[in-house]
Structure formats: structure tokens, C-alpha cells
N, C-alpha and C positions, 0 to 999 in steps of 0.2 A: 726287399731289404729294409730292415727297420732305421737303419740311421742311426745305428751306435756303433762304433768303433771298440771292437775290444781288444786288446793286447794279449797275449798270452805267452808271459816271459821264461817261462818252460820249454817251449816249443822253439820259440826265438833261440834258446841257449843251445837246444839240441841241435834245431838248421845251423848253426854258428861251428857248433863241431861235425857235425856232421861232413860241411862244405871243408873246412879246414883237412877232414880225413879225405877227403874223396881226392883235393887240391893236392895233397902229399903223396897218395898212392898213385895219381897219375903222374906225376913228376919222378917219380922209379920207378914204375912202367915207361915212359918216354927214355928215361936214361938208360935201361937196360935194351930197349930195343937199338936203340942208336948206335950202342955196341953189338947189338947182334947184328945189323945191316953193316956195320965197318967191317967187320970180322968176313962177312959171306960176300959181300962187294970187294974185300983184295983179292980174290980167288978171279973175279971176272975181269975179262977184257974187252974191247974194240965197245962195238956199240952197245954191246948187252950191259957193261957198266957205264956207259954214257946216260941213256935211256932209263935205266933203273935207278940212278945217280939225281938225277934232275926229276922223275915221280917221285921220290924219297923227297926230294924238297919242297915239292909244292905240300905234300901231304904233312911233311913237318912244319912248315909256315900254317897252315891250320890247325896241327897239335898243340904248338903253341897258343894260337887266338884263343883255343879253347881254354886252355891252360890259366892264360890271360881273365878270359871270362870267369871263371870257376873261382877265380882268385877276386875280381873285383866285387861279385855276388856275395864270397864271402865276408868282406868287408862292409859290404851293405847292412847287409843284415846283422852282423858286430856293431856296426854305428845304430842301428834301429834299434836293437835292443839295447845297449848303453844311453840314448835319447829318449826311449819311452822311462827305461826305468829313473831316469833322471828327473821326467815330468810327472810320474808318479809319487816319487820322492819329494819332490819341492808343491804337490799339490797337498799330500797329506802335512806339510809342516804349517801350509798356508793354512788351513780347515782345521790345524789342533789335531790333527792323526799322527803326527811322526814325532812326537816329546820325544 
């Protein structure tokens, strides 16, 4: 590793949407399946919808988390690149590059 840090604010922009797209398409995927399991779960009864009722929710409490995560990653990386280009910005004014 040479020991320089380089930013690449390109990259930074595109993982920023990129996260943002993936965070919305899984969030209509979740909501369309959620309908699709209500819809094929009033048709069942006794333990078949008990049973399928309660693995639907553990598996949704982690569709969520993930949900969660995809969404906080995004934010990282929006703050990272808003932070660099900001340190970028306030070093070229400092050194005479940003008149």
C-alpha cells in the first residue's frame, strides 16, 4: 500500500445512486410481495396459515434489517462524498486553486 489516500468523486456519486436505486427497488419488491403473501395467506387455514404466517415474519424482520442497512450504507457514502468534496474544496481555496 503506498499511503495515499485517493478519493474518486465519480465513483463516490455513482455508489450514492446506485445504493439509492437498489434501496427503492427493494422496497417495491418488499411491498409487492407482502401483497402477494396477504392475498395467497386468506385462502389458508388452521396451521398451514399459522406456520406460514409466523416464517413470513421472521423473514420480514430481516427484509427489513436489510432494507435498513442498504439505506444506512447509502447515507454513508452520500456523507463521504459530500465530506471529501468539501475538504477538497476548502484545500484548493487554502493553496490559491479555487479563486
Amino acid at each position: 500500500m503506498s499511503g495515499k489516500l485517493q478519493v474518486h468523486f465519480g465513483t463516490l456519486a455513482e455508489a450514492t445512486e446506485e445504493l439509492d436505486s437498489i434501496a427503492k427497488s427493494l422496497q417495491e419488491h418488499l411491498t409487492e410481495l407482502d401483497q402477494a403473501v396477504k392475498r395467497v395467506s386468506e385462502s389458508w387455514d388452521g396451521d398451514a396459515r399459522e406456520a406460514s404466517g409466523g416464517y413470513y415474519q421472521q423473514w420480514r424482520s430481516a427484509s427489513r434489517s436489510l432494507h435498513r442497512a442498504v439505506r444506512a450504507l447509502h447515507k454513508t457514502v452520500h456523507t463521504a462524498h459530500g465530506n471529501y468534496s468539501a475538504a477538497r474544496t476548502a484545500n484548493l481555496r487554502m493553496w490559491g486553486g479555487g479563486r
